[in-house]
C-alpha positions as CSV (number, residue, x, y, z in Angstrom):
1,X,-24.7,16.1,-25.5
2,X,-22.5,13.4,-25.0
3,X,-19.5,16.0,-23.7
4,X,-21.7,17.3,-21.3
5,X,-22.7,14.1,-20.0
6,X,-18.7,13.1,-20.1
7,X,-18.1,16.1,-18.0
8,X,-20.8,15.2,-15.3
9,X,-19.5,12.1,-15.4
10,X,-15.8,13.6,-14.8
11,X,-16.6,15.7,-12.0
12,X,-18.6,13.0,-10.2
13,X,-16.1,10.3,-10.1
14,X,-13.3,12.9,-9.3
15,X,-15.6,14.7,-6.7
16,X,-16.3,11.2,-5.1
17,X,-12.7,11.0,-5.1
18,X,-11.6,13.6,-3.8
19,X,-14.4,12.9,-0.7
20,X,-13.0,9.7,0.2
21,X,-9.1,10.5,-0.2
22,X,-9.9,13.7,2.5
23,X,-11.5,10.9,5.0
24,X,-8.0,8.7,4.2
25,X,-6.5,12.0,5.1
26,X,-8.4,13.1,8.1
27,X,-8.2,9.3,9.6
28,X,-3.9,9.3,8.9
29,X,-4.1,12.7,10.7
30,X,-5.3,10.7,14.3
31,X,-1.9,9.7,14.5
32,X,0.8,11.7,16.6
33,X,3.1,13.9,14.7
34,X,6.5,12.3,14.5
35,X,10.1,14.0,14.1
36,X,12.2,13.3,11.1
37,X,15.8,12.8,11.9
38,X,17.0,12.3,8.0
39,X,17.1,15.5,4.9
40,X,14.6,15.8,2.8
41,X,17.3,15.0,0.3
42,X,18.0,11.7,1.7
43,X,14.2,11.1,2.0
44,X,13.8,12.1,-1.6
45,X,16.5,9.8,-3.0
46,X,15.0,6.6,-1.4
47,X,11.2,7.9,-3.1
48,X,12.7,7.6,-6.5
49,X,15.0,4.9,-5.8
50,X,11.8,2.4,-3.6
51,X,8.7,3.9,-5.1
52,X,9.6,5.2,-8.4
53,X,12.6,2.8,-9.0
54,X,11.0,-0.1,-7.9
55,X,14.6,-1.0,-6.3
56,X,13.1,-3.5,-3.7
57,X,10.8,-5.4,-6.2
58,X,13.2,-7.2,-8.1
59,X,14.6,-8.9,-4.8
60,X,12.2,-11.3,-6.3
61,X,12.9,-10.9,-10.1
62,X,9.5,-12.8,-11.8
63,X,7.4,-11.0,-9.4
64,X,9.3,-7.7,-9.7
65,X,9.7,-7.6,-13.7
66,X,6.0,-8.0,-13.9
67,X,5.2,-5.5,-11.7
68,X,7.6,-3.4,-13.6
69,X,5.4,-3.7,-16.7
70,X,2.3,-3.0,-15.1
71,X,3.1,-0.2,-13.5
72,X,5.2,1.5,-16.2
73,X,2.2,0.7,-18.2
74,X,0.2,2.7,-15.8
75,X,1.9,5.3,-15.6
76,X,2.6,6.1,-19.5
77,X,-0.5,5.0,-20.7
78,X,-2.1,7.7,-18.2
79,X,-1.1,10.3,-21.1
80,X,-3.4,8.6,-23.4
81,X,-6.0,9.4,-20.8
82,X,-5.7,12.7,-20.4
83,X,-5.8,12.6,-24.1
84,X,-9.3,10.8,-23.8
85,X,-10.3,13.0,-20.9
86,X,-10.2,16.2,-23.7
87,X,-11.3,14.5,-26.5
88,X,-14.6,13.6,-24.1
89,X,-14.5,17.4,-23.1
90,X,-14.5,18.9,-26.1
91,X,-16.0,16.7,-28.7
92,X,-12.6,16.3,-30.5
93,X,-10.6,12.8,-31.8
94,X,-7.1,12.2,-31.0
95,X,-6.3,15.7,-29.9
96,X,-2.8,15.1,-29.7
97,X,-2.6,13.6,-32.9
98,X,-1.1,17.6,-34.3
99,X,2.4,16.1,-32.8
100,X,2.5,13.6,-36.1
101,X,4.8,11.1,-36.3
102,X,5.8,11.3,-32.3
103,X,2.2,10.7,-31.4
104,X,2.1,7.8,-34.2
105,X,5.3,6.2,-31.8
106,X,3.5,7.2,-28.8
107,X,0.3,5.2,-29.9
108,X,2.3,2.4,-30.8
109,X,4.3,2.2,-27.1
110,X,1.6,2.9,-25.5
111,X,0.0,-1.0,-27.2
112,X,2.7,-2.4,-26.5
113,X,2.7,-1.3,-22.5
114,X,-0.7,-2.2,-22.6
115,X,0.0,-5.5,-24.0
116,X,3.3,-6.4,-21.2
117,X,0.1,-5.2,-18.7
118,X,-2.3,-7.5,-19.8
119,X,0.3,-10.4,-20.0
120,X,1.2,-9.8,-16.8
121,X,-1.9,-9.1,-15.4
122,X,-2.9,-12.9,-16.6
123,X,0.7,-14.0,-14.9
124,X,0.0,-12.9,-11.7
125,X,-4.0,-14.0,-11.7
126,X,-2.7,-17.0,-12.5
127,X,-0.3,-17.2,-9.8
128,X,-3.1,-16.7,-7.5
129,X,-5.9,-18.6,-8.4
130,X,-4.1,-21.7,-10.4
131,X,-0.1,-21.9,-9.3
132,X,-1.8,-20.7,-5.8
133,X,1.2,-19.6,-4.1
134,X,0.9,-19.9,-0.6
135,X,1.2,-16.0,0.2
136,X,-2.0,-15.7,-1.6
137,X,-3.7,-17.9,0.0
138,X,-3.1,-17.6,3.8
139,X,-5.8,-16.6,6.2
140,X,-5.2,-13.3,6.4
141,X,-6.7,-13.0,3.0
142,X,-10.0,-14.8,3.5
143,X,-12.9,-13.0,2.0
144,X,-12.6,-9.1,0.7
145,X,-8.8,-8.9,0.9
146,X,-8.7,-12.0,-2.0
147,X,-11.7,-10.9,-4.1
148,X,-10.2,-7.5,-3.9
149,X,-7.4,-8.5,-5.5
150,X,-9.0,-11.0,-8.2
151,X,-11.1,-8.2,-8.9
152,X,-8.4,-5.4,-9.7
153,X,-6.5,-8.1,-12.2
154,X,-9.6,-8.8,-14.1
155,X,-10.8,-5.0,-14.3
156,X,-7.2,-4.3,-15.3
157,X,-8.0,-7.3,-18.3
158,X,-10.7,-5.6,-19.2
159,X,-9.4,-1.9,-19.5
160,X,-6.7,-2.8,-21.5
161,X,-9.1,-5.4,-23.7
162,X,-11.6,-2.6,-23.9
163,X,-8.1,0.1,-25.3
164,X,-7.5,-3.0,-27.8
165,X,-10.8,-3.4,-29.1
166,X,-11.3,0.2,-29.2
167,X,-8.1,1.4,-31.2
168,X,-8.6,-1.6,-33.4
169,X,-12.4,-0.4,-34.7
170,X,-10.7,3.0,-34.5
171,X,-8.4,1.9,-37.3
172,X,-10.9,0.8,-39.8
173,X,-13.2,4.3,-39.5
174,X,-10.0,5.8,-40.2
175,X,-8.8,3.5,-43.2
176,X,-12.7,4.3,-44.7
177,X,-12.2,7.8,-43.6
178,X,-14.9,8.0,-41.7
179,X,-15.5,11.8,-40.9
180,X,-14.4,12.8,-37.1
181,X,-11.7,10.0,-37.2
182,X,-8.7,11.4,-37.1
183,X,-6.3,9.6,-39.4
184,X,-3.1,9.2,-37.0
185,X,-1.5,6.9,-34.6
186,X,0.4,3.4,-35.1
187,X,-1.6,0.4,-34.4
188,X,1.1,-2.5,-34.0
189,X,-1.0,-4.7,-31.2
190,X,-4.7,-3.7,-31.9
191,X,-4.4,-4.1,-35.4
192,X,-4.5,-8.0,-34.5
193,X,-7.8,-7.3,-33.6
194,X,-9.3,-6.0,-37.3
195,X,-9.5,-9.3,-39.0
196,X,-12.2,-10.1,-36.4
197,X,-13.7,-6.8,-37.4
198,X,-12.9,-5.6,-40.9
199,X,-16.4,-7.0,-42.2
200,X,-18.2,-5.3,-39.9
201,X,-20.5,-2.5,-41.7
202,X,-19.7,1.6,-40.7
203,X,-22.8,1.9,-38.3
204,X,-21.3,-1.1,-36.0
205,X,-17.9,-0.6,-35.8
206,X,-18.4,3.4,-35.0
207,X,-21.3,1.9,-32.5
208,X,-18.1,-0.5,-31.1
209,X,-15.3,2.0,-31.0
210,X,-17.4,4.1,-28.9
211,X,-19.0,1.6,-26.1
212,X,-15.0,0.6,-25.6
213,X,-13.8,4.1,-25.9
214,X,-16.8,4.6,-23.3
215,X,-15.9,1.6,-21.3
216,X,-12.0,2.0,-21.2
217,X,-12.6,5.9,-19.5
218,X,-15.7,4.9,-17.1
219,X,-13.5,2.1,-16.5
220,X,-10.7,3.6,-15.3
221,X,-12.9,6.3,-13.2
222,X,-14.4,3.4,-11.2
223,X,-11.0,2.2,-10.7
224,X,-10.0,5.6,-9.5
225,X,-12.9,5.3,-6.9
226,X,-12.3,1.6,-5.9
227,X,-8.8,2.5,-5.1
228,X,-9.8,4.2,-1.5
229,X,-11.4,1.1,-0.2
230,X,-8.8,-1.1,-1.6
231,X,-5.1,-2.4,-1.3
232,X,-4.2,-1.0,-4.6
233,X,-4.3,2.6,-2.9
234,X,-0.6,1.8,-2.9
235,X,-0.4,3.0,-6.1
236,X,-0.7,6.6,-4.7
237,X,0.9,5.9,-0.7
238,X,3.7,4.2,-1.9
239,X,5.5,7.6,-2.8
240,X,4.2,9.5,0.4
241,X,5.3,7.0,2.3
242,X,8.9,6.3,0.9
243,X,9.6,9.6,1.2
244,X,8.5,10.2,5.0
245,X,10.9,6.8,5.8
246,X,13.8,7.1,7.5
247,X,16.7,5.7,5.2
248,X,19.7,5.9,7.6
249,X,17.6,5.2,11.0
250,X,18.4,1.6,12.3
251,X,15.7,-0.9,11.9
252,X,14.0,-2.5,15.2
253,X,16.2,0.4,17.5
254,X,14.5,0.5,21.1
255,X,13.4,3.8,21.9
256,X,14.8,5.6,25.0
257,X,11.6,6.2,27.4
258,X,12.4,9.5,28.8
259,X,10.1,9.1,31.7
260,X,11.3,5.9,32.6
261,X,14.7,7.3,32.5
262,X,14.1,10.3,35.0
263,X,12.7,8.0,36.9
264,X,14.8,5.2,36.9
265,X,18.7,6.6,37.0
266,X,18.8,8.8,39.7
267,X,19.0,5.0,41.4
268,X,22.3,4.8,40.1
269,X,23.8,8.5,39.4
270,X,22.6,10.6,42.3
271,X,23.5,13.6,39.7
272,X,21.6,13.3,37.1
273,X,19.0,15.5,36.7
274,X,15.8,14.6,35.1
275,X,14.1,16.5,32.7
276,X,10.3,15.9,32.5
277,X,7.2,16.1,35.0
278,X,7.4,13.6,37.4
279,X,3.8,14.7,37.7
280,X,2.7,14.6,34.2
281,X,0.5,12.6,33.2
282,X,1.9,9.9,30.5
283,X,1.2,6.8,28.7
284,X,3.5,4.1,26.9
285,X,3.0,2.6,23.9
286,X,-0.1,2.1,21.8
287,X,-3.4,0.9,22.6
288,X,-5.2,2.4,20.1
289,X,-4.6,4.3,16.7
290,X,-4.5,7.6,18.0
291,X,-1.1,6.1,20.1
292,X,0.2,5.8,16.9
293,X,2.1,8.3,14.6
294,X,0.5,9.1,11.5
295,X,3.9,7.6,9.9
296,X,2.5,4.5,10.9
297,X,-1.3,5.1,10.2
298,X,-0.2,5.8,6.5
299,X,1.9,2.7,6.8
300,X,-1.2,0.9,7.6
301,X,-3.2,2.5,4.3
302,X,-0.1,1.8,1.9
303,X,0.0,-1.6,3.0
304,X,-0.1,-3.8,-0.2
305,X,-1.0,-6.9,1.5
306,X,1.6,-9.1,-0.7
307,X,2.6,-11.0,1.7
308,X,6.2,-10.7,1.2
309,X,6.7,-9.6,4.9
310,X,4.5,-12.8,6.0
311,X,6.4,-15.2,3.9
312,X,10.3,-14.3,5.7
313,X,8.9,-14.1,8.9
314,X,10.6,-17.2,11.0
315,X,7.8,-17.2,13.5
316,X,4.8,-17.5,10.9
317,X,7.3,-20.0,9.1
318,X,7.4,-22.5,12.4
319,X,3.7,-22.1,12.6
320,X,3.5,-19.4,15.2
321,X,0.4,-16.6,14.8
322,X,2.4,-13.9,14.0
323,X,2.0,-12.5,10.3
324,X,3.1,-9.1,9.5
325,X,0.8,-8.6,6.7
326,X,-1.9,-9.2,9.0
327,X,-0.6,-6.9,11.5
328,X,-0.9,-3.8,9.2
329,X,-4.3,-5.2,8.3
330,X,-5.7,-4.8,11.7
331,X,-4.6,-1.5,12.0
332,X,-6.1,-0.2,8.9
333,X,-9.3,-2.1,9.9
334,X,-9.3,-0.3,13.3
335,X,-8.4,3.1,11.6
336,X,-11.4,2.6,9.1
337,X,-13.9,1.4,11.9
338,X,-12.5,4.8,13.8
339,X,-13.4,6.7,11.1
340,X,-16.4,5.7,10.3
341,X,-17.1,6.5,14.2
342,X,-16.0,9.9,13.7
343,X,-18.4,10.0,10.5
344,X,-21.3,9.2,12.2
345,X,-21.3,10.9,15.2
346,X,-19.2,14.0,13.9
347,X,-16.0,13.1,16.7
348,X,-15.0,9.6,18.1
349,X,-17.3,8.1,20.7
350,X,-15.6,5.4,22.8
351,X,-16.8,2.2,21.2
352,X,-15.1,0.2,23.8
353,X,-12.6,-1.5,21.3
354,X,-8.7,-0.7,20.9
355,X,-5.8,-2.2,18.9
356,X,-6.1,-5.2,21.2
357,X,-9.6,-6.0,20.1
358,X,-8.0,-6.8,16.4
359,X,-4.5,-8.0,17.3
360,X,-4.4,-10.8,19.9
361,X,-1.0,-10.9,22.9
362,X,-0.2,-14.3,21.2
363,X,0.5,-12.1,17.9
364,X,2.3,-9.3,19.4
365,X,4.7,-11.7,21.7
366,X,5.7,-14.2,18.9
367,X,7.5,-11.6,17.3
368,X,10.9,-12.0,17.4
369,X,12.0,-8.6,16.3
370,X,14.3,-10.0,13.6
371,X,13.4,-7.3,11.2
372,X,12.6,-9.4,8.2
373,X,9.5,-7.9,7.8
374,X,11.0,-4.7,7.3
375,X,14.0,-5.6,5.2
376,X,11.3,-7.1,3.4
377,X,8.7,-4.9,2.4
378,X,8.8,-3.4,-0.8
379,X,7.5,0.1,0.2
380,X,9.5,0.8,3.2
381,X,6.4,-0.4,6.0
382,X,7.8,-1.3,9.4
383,X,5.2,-3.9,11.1
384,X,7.8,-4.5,13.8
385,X,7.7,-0.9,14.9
386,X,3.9,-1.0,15.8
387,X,4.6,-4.4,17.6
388,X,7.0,-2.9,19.9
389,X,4.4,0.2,20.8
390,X,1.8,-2.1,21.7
391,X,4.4,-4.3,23.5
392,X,5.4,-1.2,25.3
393,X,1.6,-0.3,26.3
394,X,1.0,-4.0,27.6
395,X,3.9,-3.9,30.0
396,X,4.3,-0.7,31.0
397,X,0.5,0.5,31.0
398,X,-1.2,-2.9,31.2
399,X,1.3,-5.1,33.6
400,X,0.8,-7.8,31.0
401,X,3.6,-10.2,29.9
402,X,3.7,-14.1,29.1
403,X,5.4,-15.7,32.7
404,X,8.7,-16.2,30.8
405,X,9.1,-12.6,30.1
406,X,7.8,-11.6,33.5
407,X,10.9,-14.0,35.1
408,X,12.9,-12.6,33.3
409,X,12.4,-9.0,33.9
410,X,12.0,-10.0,37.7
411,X,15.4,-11.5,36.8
412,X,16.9,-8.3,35.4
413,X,15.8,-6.8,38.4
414,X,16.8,-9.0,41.3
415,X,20.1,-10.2,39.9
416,X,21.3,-7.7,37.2
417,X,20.7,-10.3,34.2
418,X,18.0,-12.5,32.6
419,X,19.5,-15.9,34.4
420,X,18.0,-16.6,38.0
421,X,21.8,-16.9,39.4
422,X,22.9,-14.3,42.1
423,X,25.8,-12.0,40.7
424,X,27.9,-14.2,43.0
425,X,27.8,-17.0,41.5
426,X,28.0,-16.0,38.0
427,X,31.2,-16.5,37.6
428,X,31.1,-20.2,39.5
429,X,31.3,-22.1,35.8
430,X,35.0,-21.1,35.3
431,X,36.0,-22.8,38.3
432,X,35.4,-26.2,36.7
């Protein structure tokens, strides 16, 4: 009975799953298809190097060797769970334990990793709610994007208490050789634990190792379905989206408008020849999230809202509006809300709201486009990039620019630089 209800249980959660990461999918999918300009080889050398590597973590080496444990720790430990996953399919204990003395080592790493996790787990909750670094607690996090995160660190608390307590009860059934209890494994972390339980009778400790064993796999298949609704879906994005990034592709380069182009030289070059539809019709930049490749709509859902981007940026730094984080926030919050359009009323029904009714001018012209974001981010997002496509839509679709920048471009145009001097007298100041 209980394998059966493990296996509905199974299916459920990965069914749910499954149902939510095809909606991530479908919504990353609005975007326009993009053209890569790097290999796949060179795109597969900066996966393992960001993602798997973690190269662009330790820029910030507390923050980074943490991290390092925890997710080391969550990926290793993952082979215990699939070992629990078929022991709850098949009734068995310790499946894996017919490798002998490897498993025993495995067992014993595997407490260890989850130890470093838990450690650093308490670290960085600490960081947040008592050191309270001031990334963590900057307006952009105000309500679900800060219990979000409190909430991950305590479940992840929790599942690796809830692996203690069980391996620890686990240890005693199989020192009284309890029948089903495999005697195998190495116990060098949990085995603190069995003081606290040795004096326990039979009935309670098997009635303990099983509402942990219970807790630590339900556990972690809640966790798999928070993950879609939450910043942590990183854990998954980050290696999609280190792959499909440009390594060798400048950061912050302008793109060359082709129909501006046509349009615009044969003022200067009476032989140039254009090359698109002077009748076409065409739009600039981004107003919305279907404006936007689905590079940058997956950039949106890997988004791990650290705040490292926010913290180097110079404009957010003097006080300006500007913060990165935030930036990639909105979009993701557009892209859900667009999503849950398309849900509802089976394709997308103008709501009457855009990019702009999430990110505000002031944001999008404090930028500075000094990259720092970028250089920044430790999976490879590019906020700057998504700034410069709705920059792009306000002037060219929308005729809107603060009255410094429209001077400037009247500037540009009139006298063939950003100064209001005519050509002819721009030379004046070396005649002093």
């Amino acid at each position: 009975m209980s394998s059966i209800i493990f296996i509905l249980i199974l299916l459920a959660a990965i069914a749910f799953f499954v149902y939510n990461a095809k909606k991530i999918r479908r919504n990353i999918l609005l975007g326009k298809d993009v053209t890569f300009q790097s290999t796949p080889e060179e795109r597969w050398n900066n996966m393992l190097r960001v993602a798997l590597g973690q190269s662009k973590m330790v820029s910030r080496p507390i923050a980074g060797i943490l991290h390092i444990f925890v997710y080391v720790g969550f990926v290793l430990i993952n082979i215990e769970v699939l070992e629990i996953i078929l022991d709850g399919i098949f009734g068995t204990h310790r499946m894996f334990a017919v490798f002998g003395g490897f498993y025993n080592f495995l067992i014993g790493f595997f407490e260890i990793l989850a130890s470093l996790v838990f450690i650093s787990v308490v670290i960085f909750w600490m960081r947040r709610n008592v050191l309270k670094l001031p990334r963590f607690h900057h307006p952009d996090l105000k309500g679900f994007p800060f219990k979000d995160a409190n909430f991950i660190l305590i479940m992840e608390m929790i599942l690796m208490t809830a692996l203690m307590l069980s391996n620890a009860s686990d240890k005693i059934l199989q020192e009284r050789h309890i029948e089903h209890y495999v005697q195998a494994g190495s116990f060098p972390v949990s085995s603190l634990f069995i003081p606290l339980l040795q004096n326990l009778p039979t009935a309670s400790l098997i009635i303990i190792e099983r509402t942990f064993w219970w807790l630590h796999i339900i556990g972690i298949l809640v966790f798999l379905n928070y993950l879609p609704i939450s910043k942590h879906l990183h854990i998954i994005l980050a290696f999609p989206n280190t792959y499909f990034y440009e390594p060798n592709k400048p950061l912050g380069q302008f793109k060359i408008l082709k129909e501006v182009s046509d349009v615009v030289i044969p003022n200067f070059d009476p032989s140039y020849t254009p090359t698109t539809d002077p009748n076409a019709e065409v739009t600039f930049g981004a107003k919305d999230v279907f404006d936007l490749t689905w590079k940058q709509l997956l950039e949106a859902y890997t988004c791990t809202e650290c705040g490292r981007c926010t913290s180097v940026c110079p404009q957010n730094t003097t006080g300006k509006k500007l913060s990165p984080r935030k930036i990639m926030m909105s979009v993701r919050d557009r892209l859900e809300e667009v999503g849950r359009n398309i849900d509802a009323n089976g394709k997308f029904v103008d709501d009457g709201k855009n990019l702009f009714s999430y990110i505000s001018e002031e944001e999008i012209w404090a930028c500075n486009t000094c990259n720092a974001c970028a250089e920044e981010c430790p999976v490879n997002i590019n906020p700057l990039a998504i700034i410069m496509e709705l920059r792009y839509n306000l002037i060219l679709e929308q005729s809107k620019a603060p009255s410094s920048i429209n001077t400037m471009l009247s500037n540009v145009e009139n006298n063939g630089a950003p100064w209001q001097f005519s050509p002819a007298d721009r030379f004046k100041w070396a005649e002093v």
